[in-house]
KOLNUGU-847347 format. One record per residue: z, x, y of N, C-alpha, C in turn. Coordinates in pm, whole numbers, plus 50000, padded with zeros to 5 digits. Each point is the difference from the previous one (the first is absolute). Layout:
N
ZXYZXYZXY ...
END
This chain:
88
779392262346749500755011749960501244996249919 500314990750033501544993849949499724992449882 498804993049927499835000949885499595013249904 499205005250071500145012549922501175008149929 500875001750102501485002249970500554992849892 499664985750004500734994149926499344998949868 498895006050003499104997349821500315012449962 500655009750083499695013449943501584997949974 500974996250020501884999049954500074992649870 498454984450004500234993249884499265006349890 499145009250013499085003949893500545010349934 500305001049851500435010549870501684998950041 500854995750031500855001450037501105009249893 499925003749893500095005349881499615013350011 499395003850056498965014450017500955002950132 499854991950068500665007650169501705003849956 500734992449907500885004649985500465009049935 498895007349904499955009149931500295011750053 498574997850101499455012750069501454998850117 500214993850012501415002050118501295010449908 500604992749878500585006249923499725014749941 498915004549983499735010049952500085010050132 499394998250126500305002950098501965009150014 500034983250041501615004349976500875011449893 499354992449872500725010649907499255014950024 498875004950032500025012950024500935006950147 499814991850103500655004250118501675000549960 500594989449914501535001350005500115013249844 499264999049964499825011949840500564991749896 500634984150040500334990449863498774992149933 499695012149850498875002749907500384989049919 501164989750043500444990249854499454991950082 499004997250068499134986250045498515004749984 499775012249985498695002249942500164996649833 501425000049960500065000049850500004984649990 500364988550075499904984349998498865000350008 499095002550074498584995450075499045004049866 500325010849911499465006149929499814995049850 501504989749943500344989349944499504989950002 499914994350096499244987350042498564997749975 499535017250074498654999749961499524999949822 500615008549893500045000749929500214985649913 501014992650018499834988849925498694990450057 499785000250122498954991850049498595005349896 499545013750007499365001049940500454994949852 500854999149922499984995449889499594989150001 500474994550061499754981550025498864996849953 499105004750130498355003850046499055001049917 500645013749914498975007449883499335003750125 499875002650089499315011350110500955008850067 499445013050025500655006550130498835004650101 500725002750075498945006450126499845017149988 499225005650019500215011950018498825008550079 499664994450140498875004350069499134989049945 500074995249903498934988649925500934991349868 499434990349974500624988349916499725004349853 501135003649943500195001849855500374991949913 499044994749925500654987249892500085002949873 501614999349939500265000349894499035001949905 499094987150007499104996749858499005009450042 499325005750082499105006050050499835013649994 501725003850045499895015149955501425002550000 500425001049864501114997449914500825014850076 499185007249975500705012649924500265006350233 499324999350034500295000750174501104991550070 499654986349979501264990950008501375006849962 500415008049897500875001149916500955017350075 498395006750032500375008650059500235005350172 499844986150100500274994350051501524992950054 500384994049927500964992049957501095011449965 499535006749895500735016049986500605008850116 499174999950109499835004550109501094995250130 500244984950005500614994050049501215002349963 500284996349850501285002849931500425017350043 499585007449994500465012050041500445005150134 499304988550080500025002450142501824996150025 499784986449917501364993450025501565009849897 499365009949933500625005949928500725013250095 498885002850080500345009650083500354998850155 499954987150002500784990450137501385001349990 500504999149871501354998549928500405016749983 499715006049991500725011149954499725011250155 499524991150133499865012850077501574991350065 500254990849999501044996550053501375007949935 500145005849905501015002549942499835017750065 498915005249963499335015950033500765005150112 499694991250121499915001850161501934999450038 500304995449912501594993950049500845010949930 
END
């Protein structure tokens, strides 16, 4: 049992902190860590030339989805930023 525990603390460790943060930022309503998390993701996908979106989107593969995608993200993080100012 006690390895289990322990493959499941060492495994994605990147993902668990996400999903912890996003957590957080909805329960405390601070939307400027959905707007980091949202950043991050966004350049990663640049990096990549992939994003995720229910399924694996590659740049070269399907240009014009990737793009609108990516679009998608950017807006998210657009509107992460401006509910913080709204609410206050």
């Amino acid at each position: 049992m006690k390895e289990k525990v322990f493959q499941f603390l060492k495994d994605k460790p990147k993902s668990k902190i996400a999903l912890l943060l996003v957590a957080i930022s909805f329960l405390s309503g601070e939307y400027l860590i959905l707007c980091a998390i949202f950043i991050y993701w966004i350049i990663n996908d640049l990096i990549k030339k992939e994003t995720y979106f229910l399924e694996t989107i590659e740049l070269s593969k399907n240009p014009i989805l990737y793009c609108i995608v990516l679009l998608l993200w950017m807006f998210f993080t657009y509107y992460s930023t401006t509910t913080i100012y709204y609410f206050y």
